[in-house]
N, C-alpha and C positions, 0 to 999 in steps of 0.2 A: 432686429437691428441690422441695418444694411452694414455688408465689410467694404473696408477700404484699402484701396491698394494705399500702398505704402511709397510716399515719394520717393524719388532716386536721381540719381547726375548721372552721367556719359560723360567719357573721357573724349573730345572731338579732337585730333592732331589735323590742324590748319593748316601745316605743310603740302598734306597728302589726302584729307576728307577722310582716314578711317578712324572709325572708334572701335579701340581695343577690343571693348568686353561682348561685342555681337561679331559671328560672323557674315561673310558677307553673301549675298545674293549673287551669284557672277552669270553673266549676257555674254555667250561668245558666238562670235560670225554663223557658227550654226544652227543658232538659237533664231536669228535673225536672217536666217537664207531668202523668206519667202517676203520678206520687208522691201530688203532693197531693190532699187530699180532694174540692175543689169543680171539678168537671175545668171548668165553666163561666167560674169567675172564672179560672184562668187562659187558656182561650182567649180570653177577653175582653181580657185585659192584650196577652195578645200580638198580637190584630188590633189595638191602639190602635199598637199600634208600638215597644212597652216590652218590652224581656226584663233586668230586673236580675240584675244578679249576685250567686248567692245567698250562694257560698261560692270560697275558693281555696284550695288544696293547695301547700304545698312542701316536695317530699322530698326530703333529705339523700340517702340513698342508694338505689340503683338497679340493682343487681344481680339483686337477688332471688336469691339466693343463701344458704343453708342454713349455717348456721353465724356469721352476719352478721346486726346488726340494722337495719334503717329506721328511721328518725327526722325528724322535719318536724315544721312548725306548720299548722292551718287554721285560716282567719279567715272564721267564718259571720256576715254582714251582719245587720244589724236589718231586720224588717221582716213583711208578711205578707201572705198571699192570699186574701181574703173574712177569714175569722176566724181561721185556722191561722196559724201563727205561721211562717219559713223556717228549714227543717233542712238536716241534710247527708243525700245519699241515705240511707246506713245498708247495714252490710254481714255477711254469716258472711264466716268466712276460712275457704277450704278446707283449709288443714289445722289442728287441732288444737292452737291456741296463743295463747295470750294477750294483751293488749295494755296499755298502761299511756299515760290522757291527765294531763296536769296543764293549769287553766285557770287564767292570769295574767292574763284582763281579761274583763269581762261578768260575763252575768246570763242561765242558760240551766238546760235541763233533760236529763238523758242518757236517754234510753229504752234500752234492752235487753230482747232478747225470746230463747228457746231454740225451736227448729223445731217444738218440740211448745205452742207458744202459751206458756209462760208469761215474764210479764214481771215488770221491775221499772223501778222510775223512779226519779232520785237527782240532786237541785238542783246548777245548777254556779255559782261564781262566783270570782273572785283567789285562788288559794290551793290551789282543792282538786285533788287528785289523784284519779285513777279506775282498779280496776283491773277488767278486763274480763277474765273468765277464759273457756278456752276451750268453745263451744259456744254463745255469748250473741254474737247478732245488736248493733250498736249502730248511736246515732244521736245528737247533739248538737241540739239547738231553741234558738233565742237567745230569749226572750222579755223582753230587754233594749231598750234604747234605744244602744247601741252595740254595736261588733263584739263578738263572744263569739272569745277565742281561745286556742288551744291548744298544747303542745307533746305530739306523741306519739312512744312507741317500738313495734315488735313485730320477729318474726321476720321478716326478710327475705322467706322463701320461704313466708312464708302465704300467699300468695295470696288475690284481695278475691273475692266472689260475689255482687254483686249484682245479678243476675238474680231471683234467689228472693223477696228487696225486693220488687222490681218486683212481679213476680207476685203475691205476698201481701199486699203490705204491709206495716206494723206493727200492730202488735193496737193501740195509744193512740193517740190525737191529739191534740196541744196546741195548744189554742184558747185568744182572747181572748172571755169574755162577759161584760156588763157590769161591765166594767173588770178583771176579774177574770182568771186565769191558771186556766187549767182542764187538768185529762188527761181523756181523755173515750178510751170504746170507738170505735174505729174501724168503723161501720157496714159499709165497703166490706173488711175481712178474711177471707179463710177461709186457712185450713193446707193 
């Protein structure tokens, strides 16, 4: 006789994206040194003795298990490094599957990229929903003045890769230049 998980709720506060009863995953600027574009302005920050934190994670569930889905919120802080604006690392999921974000607070930009470089960009703000289908790298940019945050779902047993991030990067960059919100090539990418 197969066991069954046992349904449950999550407390989500809409103010702020966290749910009580998980802790959270927290992303800070040193987690992220080797992401952003200006490798100087951040070794600058962090010899001053500053590591903000970019982003926090919290995931409902935790199995990773096939047949079950994940669901959490992440709450990406305002802010930036020289001119880039703070994202979240950004990730492929090893296997082949979809994901689906909805943004209920902020002012951001989603990047997605396929392995073979091509991209797309798509504005976030209250309201919109994202569907990320599979084969499309993703990443969240707040280029707001408040938290940018999300409620996401996908397959349990996707599994995250970002190692490959790391390595390649993202082919766009979103910058501030005079005053202005920019996607710009990322100079430091190869495939």
């Amino acid at each position: 006789m197969a066991k069954y998980f046992n349904p449950f709720t999550i407390s989500v506060d809409y103010s702020n994206g966290k749910i009580s009863e998980i802790a959270p995953i927290q992303c800070h600027l040193v987690d992220l040194k080797s992401h952003f574009s200006d490798r100087k302005a951040v070794e600058k920050t962090l010899s001053s003795g500053l590591n903000p934190l970019i982003y926090e994670v919290y995931e409902a569930f935790q199995p990773f298990m096939s047949g079950h889905l994940n669901f959490g919120t992440t709450i990406l802080n305002p802010g930036k490094i020289a001119k880039e604006y703070f994202f979240t690392k950004g990730h492929h999921h090893v296997r082949d599957c979809g994901e689906i974000y909805t943004f209920f607070k902020g002012k951001g930009i989603f990047l997605l990229q396929t392995k073979n470089g091509e991209t797309a960009e798509m504005p976030l703000k209250a309201g919109t929903t994202i569907y990320v289908p599979p084969g499309w790298a993703h990443r969240m940019v707040n280029v707001g003045k408040e938290e940018l945050i999300s409620i996401f779902c996908y397959d349990a047993a996707a599994g995250h890769d970002y190692s490959s991030i790391e390595r390649t990067g993202f082919a766009k960059l979103v910058v501030e230049r005079n005053r202005k919100t920019q996607i710009i090539d990322n100079p430091n990418f190869s495939i």
